[in-house]
C-alpha positions, 0 to 999 in steps of 0.5 A, a space after each residue: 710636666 704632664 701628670 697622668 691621671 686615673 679615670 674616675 672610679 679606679 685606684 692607682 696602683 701605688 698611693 704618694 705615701 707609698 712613694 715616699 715611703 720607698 724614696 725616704 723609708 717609712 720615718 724618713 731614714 732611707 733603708 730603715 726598719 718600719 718601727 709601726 707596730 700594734 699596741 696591745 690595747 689595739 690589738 684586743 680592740 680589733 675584731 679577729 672576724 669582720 662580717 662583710 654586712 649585709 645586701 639590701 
């Protein structure tokens, strides 16, 4: 089996976890609802607006 390779510096469009999500679901029950979700906690602790930085 011949695996095709991305050229350096460029992503590929679908990562392995992306594949296996669509073949298996998200916990590994096909066709199944992600059950992820932001906890409160996480949610205060995450910034609402994120500056981008600074150039040199």
């Amino acid at each position: 089996m011949t695996r095709y390779r991305e050229p350096n510096g460029v992503e590929p469009e679908k990562t392995e976890d992306d594949i296996q999500r669509e073949q298996l679901g998200p916990r590994g029950v096909p066709g199944a609802p992600d059950p992820a979700r932001m906890t409160p906690q996480r949610e205060k602790k995450t910034p609402k607006h994120v500056d981008p930085g600074h150039t040199a």
